[in-house]
DODOKE-705736 format. One line per field, with one value per residue: x, y, z of N, C-alpha, C, CB in turn; residue in one letter; residue number from 1. Coordinates in Angstrom, 3 decimals. Each point is the difference from the previous one (the first is absolute). Glycine has a CB too. Layout:
N
n_c1 = (X	...)
n_c2 = (Y	...)
n_c3 = (Z	...)
ca_c1 = (X	...)
ca_c2 = (Y	...)
ca_c3 = (Z	...)
c_c1 = (X	...)
c_c2 = (Y	...)
c_c3 = (Z	...)
cb_c1 = (X	...)
cb_c2 = (Y	...)
cb_c3 = (Z	...)
type = (A	...)
seq = (NUM	...)
END
This chain:
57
n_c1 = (-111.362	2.219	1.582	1.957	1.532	-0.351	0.371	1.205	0.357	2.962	-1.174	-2.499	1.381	-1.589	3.225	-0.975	-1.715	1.541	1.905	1.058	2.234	-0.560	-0.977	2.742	2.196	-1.310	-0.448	2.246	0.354	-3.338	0.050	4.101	-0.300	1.243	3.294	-3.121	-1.759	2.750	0.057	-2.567	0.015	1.889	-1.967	-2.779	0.983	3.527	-2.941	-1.063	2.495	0.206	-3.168	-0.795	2.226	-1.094	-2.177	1.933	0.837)
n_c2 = (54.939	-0.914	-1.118	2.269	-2.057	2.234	1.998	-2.165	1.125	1.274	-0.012	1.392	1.762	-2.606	-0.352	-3.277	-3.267	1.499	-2.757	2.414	-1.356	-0.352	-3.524	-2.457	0.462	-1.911	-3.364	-0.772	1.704	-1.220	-3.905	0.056	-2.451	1.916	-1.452	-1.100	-1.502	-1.676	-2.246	-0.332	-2.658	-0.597	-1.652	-1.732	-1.757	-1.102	-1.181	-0.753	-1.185	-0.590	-0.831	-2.043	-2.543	-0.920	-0.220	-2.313	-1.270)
n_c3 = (63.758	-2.309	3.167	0.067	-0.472	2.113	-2.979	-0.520	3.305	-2.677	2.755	2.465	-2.949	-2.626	-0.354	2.261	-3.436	-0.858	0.490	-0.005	-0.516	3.608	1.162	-2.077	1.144	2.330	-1.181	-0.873	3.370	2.409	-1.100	0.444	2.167	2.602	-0.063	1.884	-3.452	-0.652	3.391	0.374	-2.426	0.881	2.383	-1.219	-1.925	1.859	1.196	-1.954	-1.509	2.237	-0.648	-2.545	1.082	2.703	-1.272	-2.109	1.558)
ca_c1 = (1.293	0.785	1.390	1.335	1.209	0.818	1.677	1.126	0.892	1.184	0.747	-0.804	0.151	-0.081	1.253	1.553	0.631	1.078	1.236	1.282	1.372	0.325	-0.429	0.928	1.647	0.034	0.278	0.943	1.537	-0.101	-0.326	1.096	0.906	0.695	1.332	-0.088	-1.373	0.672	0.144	-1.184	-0.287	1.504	0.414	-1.142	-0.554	0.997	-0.598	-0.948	0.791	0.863	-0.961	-0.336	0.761	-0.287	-1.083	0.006	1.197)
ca_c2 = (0.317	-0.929	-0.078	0.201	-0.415	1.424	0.264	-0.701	1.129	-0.584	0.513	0.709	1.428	-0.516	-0.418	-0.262	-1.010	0.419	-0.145	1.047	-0.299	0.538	-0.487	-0.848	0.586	0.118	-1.435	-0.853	-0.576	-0.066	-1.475	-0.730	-0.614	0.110	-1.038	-0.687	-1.075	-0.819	-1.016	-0.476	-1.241	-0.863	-0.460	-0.397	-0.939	-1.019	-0.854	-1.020	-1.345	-1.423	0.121	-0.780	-1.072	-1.046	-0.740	-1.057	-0.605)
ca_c3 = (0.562	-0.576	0.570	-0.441	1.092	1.025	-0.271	0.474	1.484	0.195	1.496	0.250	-0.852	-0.943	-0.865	0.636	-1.182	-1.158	-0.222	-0.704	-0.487	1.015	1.219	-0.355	0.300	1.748	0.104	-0.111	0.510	0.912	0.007	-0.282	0.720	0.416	-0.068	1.565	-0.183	-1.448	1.195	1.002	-1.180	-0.052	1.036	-0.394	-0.327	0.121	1.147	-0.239	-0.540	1.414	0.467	-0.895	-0.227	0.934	-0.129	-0.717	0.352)
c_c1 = (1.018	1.432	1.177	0.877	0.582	1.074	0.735	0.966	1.482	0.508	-0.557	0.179	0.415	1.132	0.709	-0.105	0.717	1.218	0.705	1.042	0.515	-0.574	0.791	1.544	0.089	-0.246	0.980	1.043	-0.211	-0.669	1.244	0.311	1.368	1.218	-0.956	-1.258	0.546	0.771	-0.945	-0.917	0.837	-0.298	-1.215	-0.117	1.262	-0.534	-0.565	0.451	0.723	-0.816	-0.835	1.175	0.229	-1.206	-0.123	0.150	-0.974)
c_c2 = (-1.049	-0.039	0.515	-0.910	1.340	0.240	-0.623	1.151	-0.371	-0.124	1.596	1.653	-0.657	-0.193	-1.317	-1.935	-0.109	-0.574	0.646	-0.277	-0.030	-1.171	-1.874	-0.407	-0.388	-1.531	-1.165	0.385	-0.286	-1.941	-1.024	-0.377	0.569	-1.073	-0.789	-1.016	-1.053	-1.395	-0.192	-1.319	-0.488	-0.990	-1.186	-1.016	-1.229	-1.385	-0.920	-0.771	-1.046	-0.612	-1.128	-1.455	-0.904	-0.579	-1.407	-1.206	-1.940)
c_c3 = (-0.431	0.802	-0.512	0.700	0.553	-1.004	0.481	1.084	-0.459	1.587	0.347	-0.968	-1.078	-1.199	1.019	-0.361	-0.692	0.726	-0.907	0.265	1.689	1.500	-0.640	-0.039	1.559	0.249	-0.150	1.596	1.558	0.307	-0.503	1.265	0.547	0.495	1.220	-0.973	-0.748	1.496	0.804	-0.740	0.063	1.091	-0.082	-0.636	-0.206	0.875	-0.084	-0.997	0.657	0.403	-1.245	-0.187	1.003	0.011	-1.530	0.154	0.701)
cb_c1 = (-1.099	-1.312	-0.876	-0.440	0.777	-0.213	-0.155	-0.087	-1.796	0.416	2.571	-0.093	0.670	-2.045	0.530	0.271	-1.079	-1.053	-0.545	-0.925	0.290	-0.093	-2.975	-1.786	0.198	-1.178	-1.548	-0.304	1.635	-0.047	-2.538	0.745	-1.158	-1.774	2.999	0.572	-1.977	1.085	1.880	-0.235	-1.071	1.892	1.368	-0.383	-2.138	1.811	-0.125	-1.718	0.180	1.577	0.522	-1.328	0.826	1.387	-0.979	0.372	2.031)
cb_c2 = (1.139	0.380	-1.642	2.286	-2.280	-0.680	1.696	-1.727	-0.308	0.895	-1.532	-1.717	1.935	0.682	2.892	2.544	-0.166	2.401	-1.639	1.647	1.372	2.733	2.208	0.443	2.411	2.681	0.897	-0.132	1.571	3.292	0.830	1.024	-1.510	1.621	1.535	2.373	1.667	2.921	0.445	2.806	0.611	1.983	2.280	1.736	1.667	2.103	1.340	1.222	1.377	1.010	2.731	2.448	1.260	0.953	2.705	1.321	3.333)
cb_c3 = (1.963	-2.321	0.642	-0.518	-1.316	2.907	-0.173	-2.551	2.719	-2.422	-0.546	2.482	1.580	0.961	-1.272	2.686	0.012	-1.118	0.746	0.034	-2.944	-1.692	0.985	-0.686	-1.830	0.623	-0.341	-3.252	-1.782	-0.043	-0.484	-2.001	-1.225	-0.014	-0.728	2.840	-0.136	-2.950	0.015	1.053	-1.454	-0.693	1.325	0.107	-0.956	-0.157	0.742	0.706	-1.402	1.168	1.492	-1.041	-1.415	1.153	1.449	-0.733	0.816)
type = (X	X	X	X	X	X	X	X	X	X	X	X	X	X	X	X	X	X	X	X	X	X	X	X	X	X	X	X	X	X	X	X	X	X	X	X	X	X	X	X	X	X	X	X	X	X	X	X	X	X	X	X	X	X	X	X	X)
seq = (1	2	3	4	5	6	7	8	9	10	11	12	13	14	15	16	17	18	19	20	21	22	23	24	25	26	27	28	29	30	31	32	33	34	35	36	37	38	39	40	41	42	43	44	45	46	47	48	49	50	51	52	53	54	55	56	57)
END
């Protein structure tokens, strides 16, 4: 008897590994930065530089 390896799986209905145009379209725009998230960093890492610079001090 000689071992296999398993078929490789993509997913339980064996396409949904693929990346198509359509699910790459949806990622980007559903992993873009929103204005408020962009200020919410801003605020963030204004902090930890004040933060970082006292501690220098």
């Amino acid at each position: 008897m000689t071992s296999q390896e398993p078929e490789p799986r993509l997913g339980r209905d064996g396409v949904s590994g693929i990346v198509s145009v359509g699910r790459a379209l949806r990622a980007r725009d559903v992993s873009r930065p929103t204005p408020q998230d962009l200020a919410d960093a801003a605020k963030v890492a204004a902090e930890v530089l004040r933060r970082r610079k006292l501690t220098r001090l």
